[in-house]
C-alpha positions as a Markdown table, in Angstrom:
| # | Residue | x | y | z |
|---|---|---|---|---|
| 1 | Unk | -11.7 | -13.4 | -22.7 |
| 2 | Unk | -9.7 | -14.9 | -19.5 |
| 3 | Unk | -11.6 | -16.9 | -17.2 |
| 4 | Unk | -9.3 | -18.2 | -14.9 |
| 5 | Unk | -11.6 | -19.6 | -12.5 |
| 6 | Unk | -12.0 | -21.0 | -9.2 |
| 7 | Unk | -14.4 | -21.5 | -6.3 |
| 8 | Unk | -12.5 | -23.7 | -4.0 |
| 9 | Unk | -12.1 | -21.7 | -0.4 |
| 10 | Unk | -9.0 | -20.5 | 0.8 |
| 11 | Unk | -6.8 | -23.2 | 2.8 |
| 12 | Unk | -6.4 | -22.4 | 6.4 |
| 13 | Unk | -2.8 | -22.5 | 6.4 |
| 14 | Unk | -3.3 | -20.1 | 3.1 |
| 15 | Unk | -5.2 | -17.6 | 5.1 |
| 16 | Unk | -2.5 | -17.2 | 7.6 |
| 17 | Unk | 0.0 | -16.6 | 4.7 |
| 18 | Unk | -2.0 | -14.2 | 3.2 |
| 19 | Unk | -2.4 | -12.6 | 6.4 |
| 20 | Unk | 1.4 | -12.5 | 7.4 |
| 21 | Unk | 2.4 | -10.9 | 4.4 |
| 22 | Unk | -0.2 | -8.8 | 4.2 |
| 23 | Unk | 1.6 | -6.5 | 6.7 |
| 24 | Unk | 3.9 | -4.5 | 4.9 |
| 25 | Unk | 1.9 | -3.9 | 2.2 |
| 26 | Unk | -0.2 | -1.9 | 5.3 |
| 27 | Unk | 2.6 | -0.5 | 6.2 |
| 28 | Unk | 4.3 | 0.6 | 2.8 |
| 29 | Unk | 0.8 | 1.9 | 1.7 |
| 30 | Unk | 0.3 | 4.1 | 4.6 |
| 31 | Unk | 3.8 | 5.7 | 4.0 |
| 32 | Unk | 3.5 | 5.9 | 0.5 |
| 33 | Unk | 0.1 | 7.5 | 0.4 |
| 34 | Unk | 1.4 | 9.8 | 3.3 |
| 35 | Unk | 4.0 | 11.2 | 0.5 |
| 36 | Unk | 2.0 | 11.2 | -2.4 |
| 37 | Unk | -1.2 | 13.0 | -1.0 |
| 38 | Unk | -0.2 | 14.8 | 1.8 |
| 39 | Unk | 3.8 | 16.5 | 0.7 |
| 40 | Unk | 2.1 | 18.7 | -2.2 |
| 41 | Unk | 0.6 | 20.3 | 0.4 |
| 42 | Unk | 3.4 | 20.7 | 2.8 |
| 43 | Unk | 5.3 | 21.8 | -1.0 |
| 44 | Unk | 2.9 | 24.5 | -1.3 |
| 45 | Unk | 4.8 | 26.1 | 1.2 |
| 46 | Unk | 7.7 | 26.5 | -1.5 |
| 47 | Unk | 5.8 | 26.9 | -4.4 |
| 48 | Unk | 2.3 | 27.5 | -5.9 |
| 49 | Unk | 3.6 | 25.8 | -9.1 |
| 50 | Unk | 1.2 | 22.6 | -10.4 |
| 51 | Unk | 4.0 | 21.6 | -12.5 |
| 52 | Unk | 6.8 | 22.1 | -9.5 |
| 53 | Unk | 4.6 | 19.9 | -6.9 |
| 54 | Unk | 4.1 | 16.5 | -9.9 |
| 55 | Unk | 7.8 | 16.8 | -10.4 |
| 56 | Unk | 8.5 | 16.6 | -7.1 |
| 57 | Unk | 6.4 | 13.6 | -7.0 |
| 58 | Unk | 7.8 | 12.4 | -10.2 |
| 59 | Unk | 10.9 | 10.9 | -7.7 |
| 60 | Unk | 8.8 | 7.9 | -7.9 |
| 61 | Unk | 8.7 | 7.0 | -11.6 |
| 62 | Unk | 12.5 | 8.1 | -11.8 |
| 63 | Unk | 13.7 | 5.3 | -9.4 |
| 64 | Unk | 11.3 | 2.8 | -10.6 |
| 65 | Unk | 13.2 | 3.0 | -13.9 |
| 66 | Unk | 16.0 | 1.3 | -12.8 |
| 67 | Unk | 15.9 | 0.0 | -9.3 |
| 68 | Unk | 12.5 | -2.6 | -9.4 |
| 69 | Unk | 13.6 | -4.9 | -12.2 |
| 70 | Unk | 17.5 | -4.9 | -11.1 |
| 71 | Unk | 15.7 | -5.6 | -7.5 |
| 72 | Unk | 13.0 | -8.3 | -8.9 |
| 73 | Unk | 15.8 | -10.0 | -10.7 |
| 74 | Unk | 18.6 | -10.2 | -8.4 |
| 75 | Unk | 16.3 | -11.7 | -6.1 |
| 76 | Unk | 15.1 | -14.8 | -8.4 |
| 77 | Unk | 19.1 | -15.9 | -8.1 |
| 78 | Unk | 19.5 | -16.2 | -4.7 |
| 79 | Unk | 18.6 | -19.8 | -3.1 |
| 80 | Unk | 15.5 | -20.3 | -1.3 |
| 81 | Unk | 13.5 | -17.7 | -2.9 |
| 82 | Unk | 11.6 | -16.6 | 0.1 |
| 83 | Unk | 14.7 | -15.8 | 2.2 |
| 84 | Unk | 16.3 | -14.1 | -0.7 |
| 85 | Unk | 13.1 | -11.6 | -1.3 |
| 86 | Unk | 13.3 | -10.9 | 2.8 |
| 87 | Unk | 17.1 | -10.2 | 2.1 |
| 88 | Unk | 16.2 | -7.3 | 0.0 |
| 89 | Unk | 13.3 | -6.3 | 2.1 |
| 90 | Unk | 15.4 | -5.8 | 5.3 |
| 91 | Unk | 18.2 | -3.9 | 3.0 |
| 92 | Unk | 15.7 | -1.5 | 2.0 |
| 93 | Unk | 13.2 | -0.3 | 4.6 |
| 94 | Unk | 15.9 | 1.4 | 7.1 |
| 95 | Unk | 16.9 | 3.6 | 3.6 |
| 96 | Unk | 12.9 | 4.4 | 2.9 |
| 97 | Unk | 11.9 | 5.1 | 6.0 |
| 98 | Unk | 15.3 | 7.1 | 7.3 |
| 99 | Unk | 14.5 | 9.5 | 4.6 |
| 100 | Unk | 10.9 | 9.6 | 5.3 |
| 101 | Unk | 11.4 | 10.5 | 9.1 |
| 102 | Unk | 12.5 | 13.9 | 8.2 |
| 103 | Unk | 10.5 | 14.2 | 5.1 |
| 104 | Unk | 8.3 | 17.3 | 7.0 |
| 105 | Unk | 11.0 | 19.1 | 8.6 |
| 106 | Unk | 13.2 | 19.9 | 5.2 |
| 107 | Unk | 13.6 | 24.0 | 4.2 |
| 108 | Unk | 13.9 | 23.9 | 0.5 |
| 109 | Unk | 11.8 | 22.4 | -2.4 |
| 110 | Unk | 15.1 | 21.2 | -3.4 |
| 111 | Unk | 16.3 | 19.0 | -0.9 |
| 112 | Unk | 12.4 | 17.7 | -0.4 |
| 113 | Unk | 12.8 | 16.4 | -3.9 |
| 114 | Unk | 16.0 | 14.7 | -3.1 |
| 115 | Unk | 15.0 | 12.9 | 0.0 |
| 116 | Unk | 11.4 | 12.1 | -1.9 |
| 117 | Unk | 13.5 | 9.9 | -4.6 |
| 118 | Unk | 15.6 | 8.4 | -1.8 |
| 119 | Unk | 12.4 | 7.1 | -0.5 |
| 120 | Unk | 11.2 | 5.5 | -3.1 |
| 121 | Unk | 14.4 | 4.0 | -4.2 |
| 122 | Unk | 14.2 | 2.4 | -0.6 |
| 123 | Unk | 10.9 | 1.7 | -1.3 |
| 124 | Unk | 11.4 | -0.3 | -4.4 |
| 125 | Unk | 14.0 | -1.9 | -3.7 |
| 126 | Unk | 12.0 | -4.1 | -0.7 |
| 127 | Unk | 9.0 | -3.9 | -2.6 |
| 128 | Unk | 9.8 | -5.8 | -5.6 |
| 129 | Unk | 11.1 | -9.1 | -4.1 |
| 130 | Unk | 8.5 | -8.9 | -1.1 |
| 131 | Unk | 5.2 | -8.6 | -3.7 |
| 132 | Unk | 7.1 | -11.3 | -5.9 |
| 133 | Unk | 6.3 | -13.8 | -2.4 |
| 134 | Unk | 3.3 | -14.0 | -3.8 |
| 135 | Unk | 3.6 | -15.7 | -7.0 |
| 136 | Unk | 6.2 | -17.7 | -5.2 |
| 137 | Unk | 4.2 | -18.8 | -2.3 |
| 138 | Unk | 0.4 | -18.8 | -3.7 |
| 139 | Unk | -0.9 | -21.0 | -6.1 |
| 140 | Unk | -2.3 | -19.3 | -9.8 |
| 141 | Unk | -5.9 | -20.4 | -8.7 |
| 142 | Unk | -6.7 | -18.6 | -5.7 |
| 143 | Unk | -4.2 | -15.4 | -7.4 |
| 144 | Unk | -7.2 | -13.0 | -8.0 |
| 145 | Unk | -8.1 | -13.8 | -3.7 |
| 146 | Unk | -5.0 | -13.7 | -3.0 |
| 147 | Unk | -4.1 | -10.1 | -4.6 |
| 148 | Unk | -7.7 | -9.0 | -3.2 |
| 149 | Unk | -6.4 | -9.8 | 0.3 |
| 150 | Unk | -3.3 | -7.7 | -0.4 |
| 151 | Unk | -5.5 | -4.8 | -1.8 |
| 152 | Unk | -7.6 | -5.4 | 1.6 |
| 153 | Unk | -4.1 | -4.8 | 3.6 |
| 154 | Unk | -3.0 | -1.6 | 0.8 |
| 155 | Unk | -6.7 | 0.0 | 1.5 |
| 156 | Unk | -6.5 | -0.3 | 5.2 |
| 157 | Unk | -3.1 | 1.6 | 4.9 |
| 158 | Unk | -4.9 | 4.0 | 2.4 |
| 159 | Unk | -7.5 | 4.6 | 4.9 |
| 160 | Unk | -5.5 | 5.4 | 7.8 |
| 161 | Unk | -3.3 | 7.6 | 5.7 |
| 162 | Unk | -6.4 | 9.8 | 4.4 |
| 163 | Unk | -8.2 | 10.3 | 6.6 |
| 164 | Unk | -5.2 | 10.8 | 9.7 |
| 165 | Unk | -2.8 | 12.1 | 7.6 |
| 166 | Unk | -4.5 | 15.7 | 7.7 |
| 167 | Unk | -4.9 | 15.8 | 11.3 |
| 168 | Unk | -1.5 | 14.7 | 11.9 |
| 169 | Unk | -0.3 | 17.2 | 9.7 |
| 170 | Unk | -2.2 | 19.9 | 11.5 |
| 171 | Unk | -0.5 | 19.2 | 14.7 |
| 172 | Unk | 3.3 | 18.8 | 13.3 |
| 173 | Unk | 4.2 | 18.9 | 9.7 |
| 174 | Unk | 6.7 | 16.3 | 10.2 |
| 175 | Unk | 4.2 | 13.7 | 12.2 |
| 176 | Unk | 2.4 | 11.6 | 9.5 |
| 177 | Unk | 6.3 | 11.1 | 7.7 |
| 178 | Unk | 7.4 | 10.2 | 10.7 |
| 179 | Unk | 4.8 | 7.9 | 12.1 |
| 180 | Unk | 5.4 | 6.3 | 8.4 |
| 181 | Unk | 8.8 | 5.5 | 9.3 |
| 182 | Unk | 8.2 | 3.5 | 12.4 |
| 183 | Unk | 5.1 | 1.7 | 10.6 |
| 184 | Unk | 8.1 | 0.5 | 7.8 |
| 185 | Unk | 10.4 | -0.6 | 10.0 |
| 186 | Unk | 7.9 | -2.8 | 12.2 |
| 187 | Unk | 6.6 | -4.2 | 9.1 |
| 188 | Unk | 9.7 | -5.5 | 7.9 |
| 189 | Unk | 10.4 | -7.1 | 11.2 |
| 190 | Unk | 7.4 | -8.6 | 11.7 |
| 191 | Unk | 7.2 | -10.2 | 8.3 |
| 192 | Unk | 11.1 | -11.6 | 8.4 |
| 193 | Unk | 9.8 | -13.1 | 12.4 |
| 194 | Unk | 6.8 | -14.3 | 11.2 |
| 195 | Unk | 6.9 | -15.8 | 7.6 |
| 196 | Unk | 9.7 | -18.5 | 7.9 |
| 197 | Unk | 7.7 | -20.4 | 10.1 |
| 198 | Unk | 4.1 | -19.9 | 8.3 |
| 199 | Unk | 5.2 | -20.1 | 5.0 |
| 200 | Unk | 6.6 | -23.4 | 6.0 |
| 201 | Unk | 3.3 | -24.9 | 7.1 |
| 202 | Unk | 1.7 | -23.9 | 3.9 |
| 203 | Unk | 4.5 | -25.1 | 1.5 |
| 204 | Unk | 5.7 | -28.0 | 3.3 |
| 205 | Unk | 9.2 | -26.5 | 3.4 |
| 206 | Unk | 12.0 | -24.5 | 5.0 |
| 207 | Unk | 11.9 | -21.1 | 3.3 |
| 208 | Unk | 15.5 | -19.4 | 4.4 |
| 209 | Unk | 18.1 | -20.9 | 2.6 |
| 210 | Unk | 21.4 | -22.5 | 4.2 |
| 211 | Unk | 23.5 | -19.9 | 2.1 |
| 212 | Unk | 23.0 | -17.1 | -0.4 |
| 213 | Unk | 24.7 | -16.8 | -3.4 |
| 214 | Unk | 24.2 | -13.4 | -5.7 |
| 215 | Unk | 23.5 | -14.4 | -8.9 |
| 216 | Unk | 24.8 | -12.2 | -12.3 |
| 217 | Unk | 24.9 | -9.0 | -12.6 |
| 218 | Unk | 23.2 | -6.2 | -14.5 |
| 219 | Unk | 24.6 | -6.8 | -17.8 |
| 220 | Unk | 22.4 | -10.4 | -17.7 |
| 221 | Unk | 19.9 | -9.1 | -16.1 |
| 222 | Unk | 19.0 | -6.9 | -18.8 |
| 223 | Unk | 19.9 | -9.0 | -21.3 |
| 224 | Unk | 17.5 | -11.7 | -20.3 |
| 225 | Unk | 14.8 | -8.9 | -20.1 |
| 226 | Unk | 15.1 | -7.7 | -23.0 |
| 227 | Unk | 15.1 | -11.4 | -24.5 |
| 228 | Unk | 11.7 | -12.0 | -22.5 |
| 229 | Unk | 9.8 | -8.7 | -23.8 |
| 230 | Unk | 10.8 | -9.3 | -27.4 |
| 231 | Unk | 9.3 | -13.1 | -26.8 |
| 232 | Unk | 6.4 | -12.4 | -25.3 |
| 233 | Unk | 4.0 | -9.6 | -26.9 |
| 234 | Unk | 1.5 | -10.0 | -24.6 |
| 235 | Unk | 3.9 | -8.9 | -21.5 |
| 236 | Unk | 4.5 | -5.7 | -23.7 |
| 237 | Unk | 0.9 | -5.4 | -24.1 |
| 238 | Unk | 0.4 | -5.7 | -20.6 |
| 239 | Unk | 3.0 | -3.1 | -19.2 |
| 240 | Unk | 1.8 | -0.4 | -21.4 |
| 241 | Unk | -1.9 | -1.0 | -20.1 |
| 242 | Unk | -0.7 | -1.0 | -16.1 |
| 243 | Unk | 1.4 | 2.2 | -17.2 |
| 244 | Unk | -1.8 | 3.8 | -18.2 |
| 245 | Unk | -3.8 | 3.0 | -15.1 |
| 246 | Unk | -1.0 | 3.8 | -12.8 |
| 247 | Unk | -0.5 | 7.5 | -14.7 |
| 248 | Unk | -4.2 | 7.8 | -13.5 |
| 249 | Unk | -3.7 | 6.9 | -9.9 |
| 250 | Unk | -0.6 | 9.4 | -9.9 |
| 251 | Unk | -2.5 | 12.2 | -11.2 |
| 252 | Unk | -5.4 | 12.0 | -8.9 |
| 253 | Unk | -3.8 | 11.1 | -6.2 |
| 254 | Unk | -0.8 | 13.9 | -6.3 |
| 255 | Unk | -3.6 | 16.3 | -6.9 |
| 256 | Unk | -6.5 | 15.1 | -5.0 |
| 257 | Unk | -6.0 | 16.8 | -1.5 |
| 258 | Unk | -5.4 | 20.2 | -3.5 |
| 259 | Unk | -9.0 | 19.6 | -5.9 |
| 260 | Unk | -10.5 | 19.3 | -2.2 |
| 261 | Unk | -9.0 | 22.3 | -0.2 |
| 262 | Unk | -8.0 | 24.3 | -2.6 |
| 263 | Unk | -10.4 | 23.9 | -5.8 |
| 264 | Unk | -13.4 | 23.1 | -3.5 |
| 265 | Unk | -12.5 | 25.5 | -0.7 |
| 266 | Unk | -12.6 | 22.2 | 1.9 |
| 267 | Unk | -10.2 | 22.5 | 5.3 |
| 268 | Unk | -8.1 | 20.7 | 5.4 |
| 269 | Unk | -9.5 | 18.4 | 8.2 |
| 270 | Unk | -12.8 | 17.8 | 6.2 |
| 271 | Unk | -10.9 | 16.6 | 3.5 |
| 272 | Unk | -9.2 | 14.2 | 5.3 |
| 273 | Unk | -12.3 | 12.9 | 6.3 |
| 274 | Unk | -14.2 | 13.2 | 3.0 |
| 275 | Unk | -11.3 | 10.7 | 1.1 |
| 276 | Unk | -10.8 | 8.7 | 4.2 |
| 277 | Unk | -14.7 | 7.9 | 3.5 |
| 278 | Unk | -14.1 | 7.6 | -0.2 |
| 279 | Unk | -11.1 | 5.5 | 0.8 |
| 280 | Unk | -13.4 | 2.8 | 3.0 |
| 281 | Unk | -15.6 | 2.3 | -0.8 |
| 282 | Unk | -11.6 | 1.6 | -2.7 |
| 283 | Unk | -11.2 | -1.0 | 0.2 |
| 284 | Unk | -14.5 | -2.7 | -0.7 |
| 285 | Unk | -14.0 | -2.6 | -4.4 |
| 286 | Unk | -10.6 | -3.7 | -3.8 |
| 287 | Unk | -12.3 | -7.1 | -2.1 |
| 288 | Unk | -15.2 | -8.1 | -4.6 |
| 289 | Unk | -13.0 | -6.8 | -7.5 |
| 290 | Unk | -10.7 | -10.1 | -6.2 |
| 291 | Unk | -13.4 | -12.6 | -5.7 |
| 292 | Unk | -14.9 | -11.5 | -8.9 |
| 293 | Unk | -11.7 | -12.4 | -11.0 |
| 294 | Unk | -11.7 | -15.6 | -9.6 |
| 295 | Unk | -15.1 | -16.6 | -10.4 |
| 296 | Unk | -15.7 | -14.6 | -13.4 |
| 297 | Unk | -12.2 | -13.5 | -14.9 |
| 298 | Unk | -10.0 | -11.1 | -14.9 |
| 299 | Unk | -9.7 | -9.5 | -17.7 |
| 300 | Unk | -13.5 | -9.4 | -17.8 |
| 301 | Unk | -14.1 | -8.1 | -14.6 |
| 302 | Unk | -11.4 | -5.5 | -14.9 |
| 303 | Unk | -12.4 | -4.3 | -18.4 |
| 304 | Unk | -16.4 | -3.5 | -17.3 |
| 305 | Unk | -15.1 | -1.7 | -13.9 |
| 306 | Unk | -12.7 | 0.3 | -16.4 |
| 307 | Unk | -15.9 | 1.9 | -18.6 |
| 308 | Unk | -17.5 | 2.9 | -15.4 |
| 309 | Unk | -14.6 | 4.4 | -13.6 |
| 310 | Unk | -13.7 | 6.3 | -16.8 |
| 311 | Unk | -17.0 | 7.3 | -17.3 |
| 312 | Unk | -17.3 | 8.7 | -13.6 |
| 313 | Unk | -13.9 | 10.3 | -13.8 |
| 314 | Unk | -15.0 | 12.0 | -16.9 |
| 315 | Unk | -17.9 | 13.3 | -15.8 |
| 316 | Unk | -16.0 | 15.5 | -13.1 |
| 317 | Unk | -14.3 | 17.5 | -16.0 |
| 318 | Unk | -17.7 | 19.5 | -16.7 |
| 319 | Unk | -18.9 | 19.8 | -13.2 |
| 320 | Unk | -18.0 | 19.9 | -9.5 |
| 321 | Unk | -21.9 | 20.3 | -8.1 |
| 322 | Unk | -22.3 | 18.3 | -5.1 |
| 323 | Unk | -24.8 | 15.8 | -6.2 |
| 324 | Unk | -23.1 | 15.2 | -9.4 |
| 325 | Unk | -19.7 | 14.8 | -6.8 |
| 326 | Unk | -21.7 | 12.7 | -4.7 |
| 327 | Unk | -22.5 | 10.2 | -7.4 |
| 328 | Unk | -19.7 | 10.0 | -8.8 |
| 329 | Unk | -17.7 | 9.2 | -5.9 |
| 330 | Unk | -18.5 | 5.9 | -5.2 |
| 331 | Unk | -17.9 | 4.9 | -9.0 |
| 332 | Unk | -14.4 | 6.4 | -8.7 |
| 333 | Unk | -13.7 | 4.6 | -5.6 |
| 334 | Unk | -14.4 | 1.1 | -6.6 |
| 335 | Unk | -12.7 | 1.7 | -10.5 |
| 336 | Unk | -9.9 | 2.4 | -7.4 |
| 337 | Unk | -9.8 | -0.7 | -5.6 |
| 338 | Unk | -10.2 | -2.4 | -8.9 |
| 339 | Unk | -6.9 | -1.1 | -10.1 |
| 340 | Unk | -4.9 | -1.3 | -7.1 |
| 341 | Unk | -6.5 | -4.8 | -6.7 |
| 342 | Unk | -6.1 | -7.0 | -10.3 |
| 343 | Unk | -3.0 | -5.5 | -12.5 |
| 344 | Unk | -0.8 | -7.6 | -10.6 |
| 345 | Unk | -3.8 | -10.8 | -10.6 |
| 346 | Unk | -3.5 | -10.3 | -14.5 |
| 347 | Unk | 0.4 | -10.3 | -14.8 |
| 348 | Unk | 0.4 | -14.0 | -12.5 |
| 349 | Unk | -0.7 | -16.2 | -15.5 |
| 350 | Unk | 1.9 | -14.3 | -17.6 |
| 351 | Unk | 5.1 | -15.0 | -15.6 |
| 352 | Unk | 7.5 | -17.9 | -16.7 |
| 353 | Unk | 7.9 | -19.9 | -13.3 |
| 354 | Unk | 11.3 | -19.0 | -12.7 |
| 355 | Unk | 11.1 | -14.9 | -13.6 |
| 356 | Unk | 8.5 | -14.0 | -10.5 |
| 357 | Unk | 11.2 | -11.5 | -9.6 |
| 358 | Unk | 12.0 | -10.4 | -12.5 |
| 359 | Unk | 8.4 | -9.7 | -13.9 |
| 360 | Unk | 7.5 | -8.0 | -10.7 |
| 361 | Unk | 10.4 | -5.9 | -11.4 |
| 362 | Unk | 8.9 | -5.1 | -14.9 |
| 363 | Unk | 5.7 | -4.4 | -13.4 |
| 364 | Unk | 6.7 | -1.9 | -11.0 |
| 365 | Unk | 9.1 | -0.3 | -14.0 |
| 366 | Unk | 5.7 | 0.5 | -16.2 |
| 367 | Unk | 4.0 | 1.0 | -12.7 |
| 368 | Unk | 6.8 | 3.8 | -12.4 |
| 369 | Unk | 6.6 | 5.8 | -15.6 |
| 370 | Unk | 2.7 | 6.2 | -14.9 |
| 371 | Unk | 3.2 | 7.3 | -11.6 |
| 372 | Unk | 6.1 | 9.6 | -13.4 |
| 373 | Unk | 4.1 | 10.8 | -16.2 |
| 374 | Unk | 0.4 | 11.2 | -14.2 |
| 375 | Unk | 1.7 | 13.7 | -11.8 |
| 376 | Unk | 3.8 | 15.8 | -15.0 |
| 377 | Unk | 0.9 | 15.8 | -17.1 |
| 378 | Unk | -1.6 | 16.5 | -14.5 |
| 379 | Unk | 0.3 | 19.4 | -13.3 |
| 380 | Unk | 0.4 | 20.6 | -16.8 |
| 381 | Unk | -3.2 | 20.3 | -17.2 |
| 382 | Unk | -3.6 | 22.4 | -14.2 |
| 383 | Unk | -1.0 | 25.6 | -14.9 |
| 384 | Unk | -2.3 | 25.7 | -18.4 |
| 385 | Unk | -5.9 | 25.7 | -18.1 |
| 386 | Unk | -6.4 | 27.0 | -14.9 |
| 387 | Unk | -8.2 | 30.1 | -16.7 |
| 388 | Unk | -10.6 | 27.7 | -18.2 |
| 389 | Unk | -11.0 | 25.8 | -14.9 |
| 390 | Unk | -11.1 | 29.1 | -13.1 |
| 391 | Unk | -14.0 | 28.0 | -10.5 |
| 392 | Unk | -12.0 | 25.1 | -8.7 |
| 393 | Unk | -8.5 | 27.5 | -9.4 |
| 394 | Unk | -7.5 | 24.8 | -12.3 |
| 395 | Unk | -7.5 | 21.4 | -10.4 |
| 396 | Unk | -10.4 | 20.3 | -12.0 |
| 397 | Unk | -8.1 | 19.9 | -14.9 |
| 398 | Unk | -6.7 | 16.7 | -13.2 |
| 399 | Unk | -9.5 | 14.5 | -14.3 |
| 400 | Unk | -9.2 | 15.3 | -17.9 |
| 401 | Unk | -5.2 | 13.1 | -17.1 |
| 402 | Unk | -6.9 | 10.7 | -15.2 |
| 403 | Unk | -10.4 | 9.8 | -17.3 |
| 404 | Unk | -8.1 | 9.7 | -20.7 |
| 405 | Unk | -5.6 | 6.8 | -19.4 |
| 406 | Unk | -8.4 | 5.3 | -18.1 |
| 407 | Unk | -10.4 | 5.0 | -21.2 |
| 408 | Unk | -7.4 | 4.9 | -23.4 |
| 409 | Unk | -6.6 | 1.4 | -21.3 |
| 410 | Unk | -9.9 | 0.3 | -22.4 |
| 411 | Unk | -8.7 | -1.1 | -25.8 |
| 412 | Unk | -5.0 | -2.3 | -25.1 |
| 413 | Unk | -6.7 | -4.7 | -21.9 |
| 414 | Unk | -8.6 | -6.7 | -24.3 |
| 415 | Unk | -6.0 | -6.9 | -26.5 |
| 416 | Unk | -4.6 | -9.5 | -23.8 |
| 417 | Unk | -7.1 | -12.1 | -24.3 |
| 418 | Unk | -6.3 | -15.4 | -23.4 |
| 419 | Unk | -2.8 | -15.1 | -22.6 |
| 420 | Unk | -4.4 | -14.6 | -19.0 |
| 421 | Unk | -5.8 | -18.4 | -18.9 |
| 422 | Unk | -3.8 | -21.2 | -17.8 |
| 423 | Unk | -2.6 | -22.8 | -20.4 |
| 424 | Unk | -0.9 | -19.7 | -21.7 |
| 425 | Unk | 1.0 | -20.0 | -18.7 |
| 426 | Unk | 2.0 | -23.4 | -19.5 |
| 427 | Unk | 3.1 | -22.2 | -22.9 |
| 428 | Unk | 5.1 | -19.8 | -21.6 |
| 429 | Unk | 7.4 | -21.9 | -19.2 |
| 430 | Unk | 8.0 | -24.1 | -22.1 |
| 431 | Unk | 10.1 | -21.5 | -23.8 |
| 432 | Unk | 10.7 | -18.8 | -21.4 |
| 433 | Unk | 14.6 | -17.8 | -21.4 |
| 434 | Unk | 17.0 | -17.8 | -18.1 |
């Protein structure tokens, strides 16, 4: 089991990194959440189709196919990595968020679809380089802290999406997409401002380069990827388990919002404010599920919050009473913060030194086909047994997708072992190609 350990506190100068990039993550989560909770119900104005609404959302998964690891990579070969990953950050966020300003207003499921893909291609391709800072900027030991301060800034963005994003919709169906917009765009700003100068202070050095210099193209890029997965088992091991916790996010949330209203017969209103409560518990999990790696490990601490979120999730298949609901909740909200908090802790160890880029790129490519395949199936699950789920009109049917990746993930984290410690890392640098 991985027990990459450490009690020393966070450095001040670490602190003020952490809470520097911490910003777009806020901002980036509050749009993305926006989309994926909040357009299947603006959708439903064009269809009443389960299946129509996940592929919809299934945009996502299709541009993280491509886009993240092309992204990731290209970024490792400019100079200077931080100014290189703020290069790609400021190239993507006016294409997200010019799509997402007008994401309410469109007429036609069809054009919604196209102009939710755009997004996310935006999305991804400032994503990848700016999460890859991390690796680049933070040292391995304080990784699990340092991810649970991210997941801190992700749940506040979470939060304000949930539980505002219903109101706002009430009030203009184009408001919460568009307030998204302007959130993206100040993020970026304030990060490229900001971070030269405290990322300097905590590294000792200048972090913008003199010049830039685009490194090779696609062609190498896949060909060194391809060389590094058929290298390194345990990377393969580890995308296929963040694939199955990331199909569980996709499912419930895609679906959530609709279970509420719609299955529960909720308003719209009080189920803003019943996830935007749910939403505060992810935020705690998401902090104690980071100190808790640190001190205890990772894979440890994420494999026993895995059997109790699975278990919770699967205990909403057989009944929606309101105790039962009650009870659960909580459970399902930290097994939340958990998995938005660690994947990304457990994948550190793993990268060679000089492919932060590029294994960020891998990450959000597994990342992508479970946020691909969770909405699909889930909205499967939903049209087909709606008759047997007839009391909550067949969204109930969306925990049955999002209890089995759960559980099914169970087996294939522990499978990673030790390849999480330290000194697996060191192996790995040894030998790692590019």
């Amino acid at each position: 089991m991985a027990r990459s350990r450490s009690d020393r506190p966070l450095k001040p100068d670490e602190r003020r990194l952490l809470a520097v990039l911490g910003v777009p993550t806020f901002t980036m989560a509050y749009a993305t959440t926006v989309v994926s909770t909040y357009l299947p119900v603006v959708a439903r104005q064009f269809t009443h189709s389960a299946i129509a609404i996940g592929l919809i959302l299934a945009g996502e998964g299709l541009t993280a196919l491509v886009i993240p690891l092309l992204a990731g990579t290209w970024s490792d070969t400019l100079r200077a990595r931080g100014g290189s990953r703020l290069t790609f950050l400021l190239a993507g966020t006016p294409i997200a968020a010019g799509s997402l300003a007008v994401l309410g207003l469109v007429g036609t499921l069809a054009v919604m679809g196209v102009l939710v893909a755009v997004f996310f291609a935006g999305n991804f391709l400032s994503y990848e380089p700016y999460r890859a800072l991390y690796p680049d900027l933070l040292a391995d030991e304080v990784a699990g802290r340092g991810q649970g301060t991210q997941a801190v800034w992700r749940g506040a963005g979470t939060i304000t999406a949930l539980a505002g994003g219903g109101v706002l919709l009430s009030v203009w169906s184009n408001l919460p997409f568009l307030l998204g917009a302007g959130l993206e765009i100040a993020g970026a700003v304030l990060l490229a401002l900001a971070l030269p100068h405290v990322a300097k202070r905590a590294q000792g050095r200048a972090l913008w380069p003199g010049r830039a210099e685009l490194g090779k193209g696609a062609q190498d890029v896949l060909s060194r990827s391809r060389r590094l997965l058929a290298e390194h088992g345990e990377l393969r091991v580890y995308l296929f388990a963040n694939l199955l916790w990331e199909l569980s996010l996709g499912a419930l949330k895609t679906f959530i919002v609709l279970y509420v209203t719609r299955g529960l017969g909720r308003s719209l209103s009080a189920a803003s404010l019943i996830i935007g409560a749910v939403a505060v518990i992810i935020l705690g999990g998401a902090i104690a599920s980071g100190k808790l790696a640190d001190r205890f490990g990772r894979i440890r601490v994420m494999g026993w919050g895995l059997w109790f979120y699975g278990g919770a999730l699967t205990l909403l298949i057989f009944t929606h009473a309101t105790p039962v609901l009650i009870a659960a909740a909580p459970l399902i909200a930290f097994g939340g913060g958990l998995t938005m908090t660690l994947p990304y802790a457990i994948l550190i160890p793993l990268m060679p030194e000089k492919g932060h880029g590029m294994l960020t790129g891998f990450y959000s490519l597994s990342r992508g086909l479970g946020v691909m395949l969770g909405p699909l199936l889930a909205g499967v699950a939903i049209d087909v047994l709606s008759p047997a789920f007839s009391s909550t009109h067949g969204y109930a049917a969306m925990w049955i997708v999002s209890a089995g990746a759960i559980l099914a993930s169970i087996p294939v984290l522990w499978r990673l072992g030790a390849d999480v410690e330290p000194e697996g890392r060191r192996r790995r640098e040894a030998t790692s190609p590019g």
